[in-house]
N, C-alpha and C positions, 0 to 999 in steps of 0.2 A: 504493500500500500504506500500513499502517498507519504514521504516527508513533508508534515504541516510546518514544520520550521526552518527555517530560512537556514541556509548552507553556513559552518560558523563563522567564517571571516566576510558574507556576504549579507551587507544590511537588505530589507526589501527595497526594489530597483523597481522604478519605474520611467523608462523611456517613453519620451515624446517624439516619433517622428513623422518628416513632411516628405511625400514624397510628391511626385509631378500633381500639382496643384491650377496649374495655367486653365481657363475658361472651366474653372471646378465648381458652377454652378449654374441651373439649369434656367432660360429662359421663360417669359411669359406673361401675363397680365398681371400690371402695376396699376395701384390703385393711386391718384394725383387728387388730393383735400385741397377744396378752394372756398371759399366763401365769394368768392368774385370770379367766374372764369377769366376776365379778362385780365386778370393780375397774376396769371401765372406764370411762371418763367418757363418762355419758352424752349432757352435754352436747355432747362434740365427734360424735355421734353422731349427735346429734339437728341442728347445726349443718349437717353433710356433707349430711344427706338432704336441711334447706331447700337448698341450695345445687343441689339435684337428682343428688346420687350414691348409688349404692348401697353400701350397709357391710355387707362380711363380715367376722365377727371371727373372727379364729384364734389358735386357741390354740399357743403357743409349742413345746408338745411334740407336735406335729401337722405340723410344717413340712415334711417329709422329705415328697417329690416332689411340692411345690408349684408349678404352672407359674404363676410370676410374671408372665408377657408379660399375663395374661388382668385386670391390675389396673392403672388410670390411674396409682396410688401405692399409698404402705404409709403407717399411720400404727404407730409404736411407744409403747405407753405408758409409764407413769413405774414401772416395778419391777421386780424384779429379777429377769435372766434368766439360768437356768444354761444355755443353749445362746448365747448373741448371736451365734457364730460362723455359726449356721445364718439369723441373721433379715437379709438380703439389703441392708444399709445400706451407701451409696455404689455399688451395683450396679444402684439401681431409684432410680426416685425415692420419696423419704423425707422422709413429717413427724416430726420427730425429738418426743416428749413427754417423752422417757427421760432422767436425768442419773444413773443408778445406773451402768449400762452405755457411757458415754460414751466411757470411754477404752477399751473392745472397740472400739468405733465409728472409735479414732481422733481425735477431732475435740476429746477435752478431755483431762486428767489425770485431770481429775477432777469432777463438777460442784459448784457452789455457791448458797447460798440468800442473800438478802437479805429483810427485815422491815423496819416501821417501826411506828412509835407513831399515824402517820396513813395514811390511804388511798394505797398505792402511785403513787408518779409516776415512770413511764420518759419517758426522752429518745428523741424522734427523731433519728438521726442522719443517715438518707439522705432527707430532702424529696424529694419526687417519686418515690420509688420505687414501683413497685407496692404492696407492703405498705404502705409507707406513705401512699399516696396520699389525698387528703383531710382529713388527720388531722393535728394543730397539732403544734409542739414538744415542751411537755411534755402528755402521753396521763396520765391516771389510766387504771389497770386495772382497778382495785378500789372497789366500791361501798361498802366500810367495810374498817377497819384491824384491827378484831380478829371471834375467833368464839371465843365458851366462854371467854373472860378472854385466848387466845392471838392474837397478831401472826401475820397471813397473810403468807407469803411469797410469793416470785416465784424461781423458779431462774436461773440464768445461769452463762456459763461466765467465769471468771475470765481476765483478759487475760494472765495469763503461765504459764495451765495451755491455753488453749487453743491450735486449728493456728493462727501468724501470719496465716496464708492466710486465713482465713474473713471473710465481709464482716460487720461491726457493723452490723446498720442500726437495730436498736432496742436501747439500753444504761441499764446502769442510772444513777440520778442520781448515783452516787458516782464514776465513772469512765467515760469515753466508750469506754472500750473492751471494758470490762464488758460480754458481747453476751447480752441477754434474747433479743433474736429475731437469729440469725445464720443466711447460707447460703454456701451453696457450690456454684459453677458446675459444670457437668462439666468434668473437667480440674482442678480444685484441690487443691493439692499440704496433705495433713493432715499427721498424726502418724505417725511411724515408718514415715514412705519410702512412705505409702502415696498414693495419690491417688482423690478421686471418679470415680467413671466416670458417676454420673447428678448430676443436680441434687437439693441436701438441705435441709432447714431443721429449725435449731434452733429450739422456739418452748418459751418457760419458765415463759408462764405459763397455769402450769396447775390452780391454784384455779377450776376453768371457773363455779362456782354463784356466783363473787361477781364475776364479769366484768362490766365496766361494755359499755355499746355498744361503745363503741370498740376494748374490748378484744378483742370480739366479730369489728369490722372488720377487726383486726391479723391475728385467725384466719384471716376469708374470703380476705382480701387473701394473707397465705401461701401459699395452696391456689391461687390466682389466680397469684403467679409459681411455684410450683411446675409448674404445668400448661403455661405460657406460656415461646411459644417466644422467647427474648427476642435469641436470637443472630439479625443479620443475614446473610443468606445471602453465602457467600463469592463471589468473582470469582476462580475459579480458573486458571490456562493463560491462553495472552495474549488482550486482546479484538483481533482479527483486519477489518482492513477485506480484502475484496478484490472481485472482477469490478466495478472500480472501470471507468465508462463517463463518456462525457463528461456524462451527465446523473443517474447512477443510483450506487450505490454497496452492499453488502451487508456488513452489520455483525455479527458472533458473537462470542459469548462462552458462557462455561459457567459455572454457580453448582454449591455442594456441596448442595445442596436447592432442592425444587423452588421456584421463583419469577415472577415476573410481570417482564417486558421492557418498559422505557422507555428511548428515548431523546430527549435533548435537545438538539438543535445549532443552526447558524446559521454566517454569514459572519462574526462579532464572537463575540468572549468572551464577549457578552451573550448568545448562543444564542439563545432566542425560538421556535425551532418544537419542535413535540412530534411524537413518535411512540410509540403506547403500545401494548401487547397483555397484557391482564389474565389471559391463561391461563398457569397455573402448572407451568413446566417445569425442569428442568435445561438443554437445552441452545437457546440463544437465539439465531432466527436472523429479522433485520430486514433488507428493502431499503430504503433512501429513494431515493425518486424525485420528478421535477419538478425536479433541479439543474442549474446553470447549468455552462455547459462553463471551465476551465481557472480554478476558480474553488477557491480554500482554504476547506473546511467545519471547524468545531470541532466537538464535540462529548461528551457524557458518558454514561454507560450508570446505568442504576437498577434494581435487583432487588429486591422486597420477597415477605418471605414471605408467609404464610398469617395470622398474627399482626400484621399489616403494618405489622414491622422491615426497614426498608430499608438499605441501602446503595448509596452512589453513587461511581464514579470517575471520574479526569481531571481533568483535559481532556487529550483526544483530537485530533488534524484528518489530514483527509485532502487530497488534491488530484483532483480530474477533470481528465482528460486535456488535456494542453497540448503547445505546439509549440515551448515556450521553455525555454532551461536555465537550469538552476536558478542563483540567485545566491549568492553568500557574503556571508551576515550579519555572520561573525566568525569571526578565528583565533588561538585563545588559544593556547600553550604553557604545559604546566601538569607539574607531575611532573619536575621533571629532577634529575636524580641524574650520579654519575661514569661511568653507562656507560650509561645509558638516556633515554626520555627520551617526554614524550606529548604530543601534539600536536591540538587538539581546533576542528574546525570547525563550522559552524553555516550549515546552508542555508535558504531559503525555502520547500526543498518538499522531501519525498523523494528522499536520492537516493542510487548507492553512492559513494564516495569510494578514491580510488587516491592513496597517496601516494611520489612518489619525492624520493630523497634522497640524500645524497654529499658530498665534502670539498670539492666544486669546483659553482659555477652551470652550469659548461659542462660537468659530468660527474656526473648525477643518476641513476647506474646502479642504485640499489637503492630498493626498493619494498616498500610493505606496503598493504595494504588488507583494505577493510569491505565483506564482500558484500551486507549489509541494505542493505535503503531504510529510511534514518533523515534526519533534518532536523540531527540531532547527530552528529559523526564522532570517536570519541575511539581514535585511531592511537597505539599504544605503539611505538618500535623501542629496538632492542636485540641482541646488547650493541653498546656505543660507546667509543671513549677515551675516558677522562679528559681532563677541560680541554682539549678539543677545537670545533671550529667547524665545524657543519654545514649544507648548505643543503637548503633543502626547496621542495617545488611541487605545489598539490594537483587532482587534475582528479578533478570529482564529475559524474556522469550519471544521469538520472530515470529512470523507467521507460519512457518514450517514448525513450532513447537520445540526448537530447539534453545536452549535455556542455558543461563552462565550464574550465579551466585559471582558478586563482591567480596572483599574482604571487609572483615566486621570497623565500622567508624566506629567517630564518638563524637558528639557536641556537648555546649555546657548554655543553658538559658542565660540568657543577661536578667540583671539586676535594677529595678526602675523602683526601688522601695530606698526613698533618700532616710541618710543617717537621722536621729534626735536630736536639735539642736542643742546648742551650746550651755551648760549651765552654770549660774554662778558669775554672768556679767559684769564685769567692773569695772571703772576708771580712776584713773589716778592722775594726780600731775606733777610731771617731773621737777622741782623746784629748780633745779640748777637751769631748764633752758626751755621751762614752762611747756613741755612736749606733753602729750595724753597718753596714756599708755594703757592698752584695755588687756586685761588678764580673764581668762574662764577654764571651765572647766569641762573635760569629754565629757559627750555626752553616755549614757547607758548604751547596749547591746551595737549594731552594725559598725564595724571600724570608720573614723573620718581619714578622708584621704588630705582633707583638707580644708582650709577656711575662708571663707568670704567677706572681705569687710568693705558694707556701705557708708556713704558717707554723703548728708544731707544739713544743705541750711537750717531746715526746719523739718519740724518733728514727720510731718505730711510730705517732704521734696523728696523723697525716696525715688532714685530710678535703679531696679532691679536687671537691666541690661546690661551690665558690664559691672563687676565691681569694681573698687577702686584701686584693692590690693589683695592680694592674698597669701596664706601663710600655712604652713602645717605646723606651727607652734601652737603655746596656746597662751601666747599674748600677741601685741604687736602694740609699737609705739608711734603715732600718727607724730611726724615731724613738721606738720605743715600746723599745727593745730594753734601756733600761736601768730597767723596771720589773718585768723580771722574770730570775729569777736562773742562768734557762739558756730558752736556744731553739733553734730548726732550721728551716734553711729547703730548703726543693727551688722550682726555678726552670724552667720548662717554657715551651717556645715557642709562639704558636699564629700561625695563618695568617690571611688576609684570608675566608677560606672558613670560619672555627670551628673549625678540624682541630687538636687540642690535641696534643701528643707526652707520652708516658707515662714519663720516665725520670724515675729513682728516686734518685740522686743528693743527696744529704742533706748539706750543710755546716751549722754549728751554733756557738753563742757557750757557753760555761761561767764565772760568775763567781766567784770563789775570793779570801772576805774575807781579809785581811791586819792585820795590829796592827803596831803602832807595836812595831820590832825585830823577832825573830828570830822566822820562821813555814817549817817542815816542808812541803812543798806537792809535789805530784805534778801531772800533765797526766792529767785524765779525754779528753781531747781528743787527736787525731792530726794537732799542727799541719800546714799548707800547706808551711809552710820550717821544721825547726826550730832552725835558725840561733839561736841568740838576739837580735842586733838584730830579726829576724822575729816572735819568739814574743813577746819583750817590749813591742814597740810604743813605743817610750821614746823621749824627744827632747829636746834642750837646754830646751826650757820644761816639759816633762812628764817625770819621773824617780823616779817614788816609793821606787823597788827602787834599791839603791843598788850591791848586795854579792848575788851567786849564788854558793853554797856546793855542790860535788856531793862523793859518799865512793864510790869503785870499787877492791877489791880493797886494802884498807887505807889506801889516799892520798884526801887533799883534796885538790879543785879550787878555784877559786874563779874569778868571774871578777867586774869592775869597772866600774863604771860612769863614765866618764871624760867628764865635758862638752865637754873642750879635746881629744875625738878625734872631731870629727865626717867623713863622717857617720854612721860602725857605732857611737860613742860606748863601746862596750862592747870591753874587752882583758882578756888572759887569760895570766898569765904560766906556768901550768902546762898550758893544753890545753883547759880548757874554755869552746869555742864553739859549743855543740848543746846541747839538751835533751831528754834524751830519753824515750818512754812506758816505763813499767817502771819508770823510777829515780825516790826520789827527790831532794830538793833543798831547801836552805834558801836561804829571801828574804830579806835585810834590808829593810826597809823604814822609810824614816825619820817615816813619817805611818797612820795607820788609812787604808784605804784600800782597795776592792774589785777586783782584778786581772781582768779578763776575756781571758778564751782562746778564742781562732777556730781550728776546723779541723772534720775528720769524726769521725764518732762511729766507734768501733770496731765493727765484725761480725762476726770471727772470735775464736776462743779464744785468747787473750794467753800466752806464754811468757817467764819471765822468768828468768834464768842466775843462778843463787846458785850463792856459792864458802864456801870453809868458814868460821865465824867470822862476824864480823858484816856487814849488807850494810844498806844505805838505798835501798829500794827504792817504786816508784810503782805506783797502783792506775786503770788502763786502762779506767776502769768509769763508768757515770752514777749506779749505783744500788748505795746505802750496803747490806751484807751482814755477817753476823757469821760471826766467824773461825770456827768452826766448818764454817762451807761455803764461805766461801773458800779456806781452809787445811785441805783435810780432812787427815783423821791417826787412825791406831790405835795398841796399846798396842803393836804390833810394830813400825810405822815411822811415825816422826814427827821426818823431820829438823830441820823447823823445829821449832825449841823456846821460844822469845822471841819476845815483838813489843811494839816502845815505839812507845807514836804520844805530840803533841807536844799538850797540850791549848790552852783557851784562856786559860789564868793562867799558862801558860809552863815548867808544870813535864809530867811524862812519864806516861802510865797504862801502866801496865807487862799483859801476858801471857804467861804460863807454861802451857806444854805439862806438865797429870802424866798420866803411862799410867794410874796408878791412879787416876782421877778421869772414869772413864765418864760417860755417854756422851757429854759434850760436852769433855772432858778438860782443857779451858782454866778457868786460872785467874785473877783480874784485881786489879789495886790500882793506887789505893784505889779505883775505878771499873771497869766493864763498860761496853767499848766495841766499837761497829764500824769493820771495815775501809772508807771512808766516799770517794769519787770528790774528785779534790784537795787529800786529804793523802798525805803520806807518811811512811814506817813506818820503825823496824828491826827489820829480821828476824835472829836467832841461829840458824846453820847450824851442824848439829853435821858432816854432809859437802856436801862439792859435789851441787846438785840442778836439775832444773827449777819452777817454778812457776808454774802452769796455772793460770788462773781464765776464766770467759766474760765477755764486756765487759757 
């Protein structure tokens, strides 16, 4: 039987060829659309008849049960018709003359003229075409430039009014795309969803009395592929060897029009012998005989139609009858995935292929197989475990029943189950040259091959396409971290396999400038520990912050920086050894100097306990808002009444809550400021309250 697969080093081939094409199409009654006989050109009239066809002209309000079948073509001429819905374009074949009506047609918006100061020159664009065959690059159309003191033009369709679809073959010299003479196949998708059902052409110029030769040719030559069948007949349904003998073999195939049968085969690639039969059929049916018994034929099939456009495929081969099984060329494993997996052989000669398979060589219980006779065996199984190890053995048999067993394979499933992320999260910062440095911890069970570190302005900038860096440790120290004044990183494991894990887990640095003394400062940030040896990161060589101030329910805190208490450094003779979101706090610090904060950004809504009277409180937030919508409030309840934030020349900007000062009711001196992510405020409670802002 037939080899359904294509020969290995042979992709499928298909040849186009032309052979003696000259007057390859048949004469006869042309239908000529006029809405005015006496404005037809009688040039293209007179041009049709030397050509040998007959011209009837119809008049456009005459068309109503016209049997079209009874005309080779239509030609339409150049003017205006108030029916075009009735004149059969894209449904018959059609020489288009018309650009009034173009866009009834479809095929333009609208048509366009072109002139010049001298004798028209179009561009060929398609060499070798039918229309254009013979005929050089630049074509003059025109025997002169002017008539009566006026520039003769040439119409065309404008490259961005007309269907993209339509082929340019003749264009004007201002644009190649500009199409003078344009057509369209049967099947070519126009304007407004519509499509050709016949073959059409645009042809534009239509000054016919000052037509040079050529331009004359571009005519004939239109009407020439209009008529000409130029598609090669198809090779439809599969070409079929069979009553395959040890010397004889019988070949079919089917085309969609009728055609002429040739075959070409031989022992080699080279083929070398012929088989032809010049009667033109649809279904084709060839013996070759005189073959040699148990011997491999190639071979290729050729159809040309009537216009003799060919087409050829293959390669093909077949085998005659043999006594020997078949061998294995090759067994590739191709396709494997976590539960599947294809397995692809390659025999000498036709044959079917059984393959069994299983977790064990001594236990190959399960089977799949190819009931074709093919030369190529492409065996899918499935489903499979994951990252599992299977054996395989493949036993292929001809049509003669003669049978080969394989040697026993193996393959191994892939892995698409990504590692646990990372646990144990952390940032730090390196004092000596203020760098972030994230430390974590494997995750449980699947090995990481490796690690993935993202890296985002903000909590939400995440682009998971590329990371930034990555590492098989299990830290990494972001050196870039001190150029810019907040960041976030999320840190995802991936496998030896590519299997990435998707957790969302976001830690992040905040840096919160400081002046030399006394600076207001809040934690935009949810440290790790907020211990303060934690939060401060401070050490007998590094110490800028000397003095932490908190105010809770009327009392100071304070806590102290002490070099001679290592290693917390930091003691607190009233209570405060935490820091915490919500409050805030004053730094001393004895130098200008930028404080950066490691922890996670906030994602829920922040509460924070006001008592009556005054409170120093922190803003749980990345992004600066005006008291207005952080603090909302009406003229009926507005407990907070005050807010002092600490500016940067050390004195206070004061805000006042007045009810009578809608709608935004705040007041400010000497400055309008925002509630702003690490600083911190006072707020004046006139009762105990909550207050709610989103981070």
């Amino acid at each position: 039987m037939i080899n359904k697969n294509l020969i290995w080093f042979f992709s499928f081939l298909v040849l186009l060829m032309v052979s003696d094409i000259a007057a390859a199409y048949d004469t006869g009654p042309v239908a000529y659309i006029t809405r005015n006989p006496l404005r037809i050109e009688q040039t293209i009239v007179d041009t049709l008849e030397e050509m040998g066809f007959t011209v009837t002209v119809l008049e456009s309000s005459e068309l109503d049960g016209v049997d079209w079948s009874q005309y080779l073509f239509i030609v339409v001429n150049d003017e205006i018709f108030n029916n075009p819905g009735e004149i059969p374009v894209n449904d018959v074949k059609t020489l288009i003359l018309n650009t009034w009506n173009i866009d009834d047609f479809h095929w333009s918006k609208r048509g366009s003229q072109y002139a010049s100061s001298q004798p028209i020159i179009v561009i060929n664009q398609r060499p070798g075409h039918i229309i254009t065959q013979g005929l050089p690059v630049n074509i003059t159309i025109y025997t002169q430039a002017k008539y009566n003191g006026a520039n003769i033009p040439v119409n065309y369709l404008y490259r961005f009014d007309k269907a993209p679809k339509l082929d340019t073959v003749v264009s004007t010299i201002i644009n190649s795309l500009d199409a003078v003479i344009a057509t369209a196949e049967k099947g070519t998708k126009l304007r407004d969803g519509v499509y050709a059902n016949e073959k059409g052409v645009f042809f534009g110029i239509f000054e016919t009395e000052f037509w040079t030769p050529q331009a004359k040719q571009l005519f004939e030559n239109s009407v020439e592929w209009l008529l000409t069948d130029t598609s090669p007949p198809m090779i439809i349904g599969d070409v079929v060897v069979e009553e395959v003998t040890e010397t004889a073999a019988r070949i079919t195939w089917q085309t969609d029009d009728s055609a002429t049968s040739r075959i070409d085969y031989g022992t080699t690639l080279g083929l070398g012998e012929v088989y032809e039969d010049t009667n033109l059929v649809t279904e084709h049916n060839i013996v070759l005989t005189g073959l040699s018994p148990v011997t491999s034929y190639y071979f290729n099939i050729t159809s040309c139609n009537s216009h003799g456009y060919c087409r050829t495929v293959g390669v093909y081969n077949f085998t005659t009858l043999d006594l020997t099984p078949p061998s294995f060329l090759s067994i590739e494993i191709t396709e494997v995935t976590n539960d599947s997996a294809t397995v692809v052989a390659t025999t000498d000669e036709p044959a079917i292929a059984y393959y069994y398979f299983g977790l064990s060589p001594d236990d190959l219980s399960q089977i799949a197989y190819d009931l074709g006779y093919y030369t190529t065996h492409n065996l899918g199984v499935g489903p499979l475990s994951e990252h599992t190890t299977y054996y395989f053995q493949f036993q292929v048999c001809d049509p003669s029943d003669n049978c080969r067993w394989s040697d026993i394979g193996n393959l191994t499933t892939l892995d698409f189950t990504p590692p646990g992320a990372p646990l144990n999260l952390k940032g730090f910062v390196i004092n000596s040259n203020n760098h972030i440095l994230l430390n974590w911890s494997a995750p449980e069970g699947e090995p990481v091959d490796h690690y993935n570190i993202y890296i985002a302005q903000t909590p939400d900038g995440f682009d998971f396409s590329e990371p930034f860096a990555t590492t098989s440790d299990l830290s990494w120290e972001d050196a870039t971290a001190p150029d810019v004044s907040q960041r976030f990183y999320i840190v995802r494991a991936e496998d030896a396999y590519g299997n990435e894990e998707t957790n969302q887990y976001t830690v992040g640095k905040f840096d919160i400038p400081l002046v030399e003394g006394v600076n207001l400062v809040s934690l935009p940030l949810i440290p790790f520990d907020n211990s303060i040896p934690e939060v401060m990161h401070q050490d007998g060589s590094f110490h800028p912050v000397y003095e932490i101030v908190g105010y809770d329910g009327g009392t100071y805190t304070t806590a102290v920086f002490d070099i001679d208490n290592p290693p917390l450094y930091w003691r607190s003779d009233n209570g405060l050894t935490a820091l915490e979101n919500g409050r805030g706090y004053f730094f001393k610090s004895n130098t200008d100097y930028t404080f950066t904060l490691v922890g996670t950004p906030a994602t829920s809504p922040q509460s924070v306990q006001l008592s009556e009277g005054i409170n120093l409180v922190g803003y749980t937030s990345l992004q600066p808002k005006p008291l207005s919508e952080v603090i909302p409030g009406d003229a009926t309840e507005h407990p907070i009444t005050e807010v002092l934030g600490l500016n940067n020349v050390g004195s206070y900007n004061i805000a006042r809550f007045y009810a009578n000062n809608p709608p935004t009711y705040w007041w400010f001196y000497p400055l309008e400021f925002q509630i702003e992510p690490g600083h911190g405020y006072f707020f004046k409670v006139t009762q105990a309250t909550v207050w709610e802002h989103e981070p």
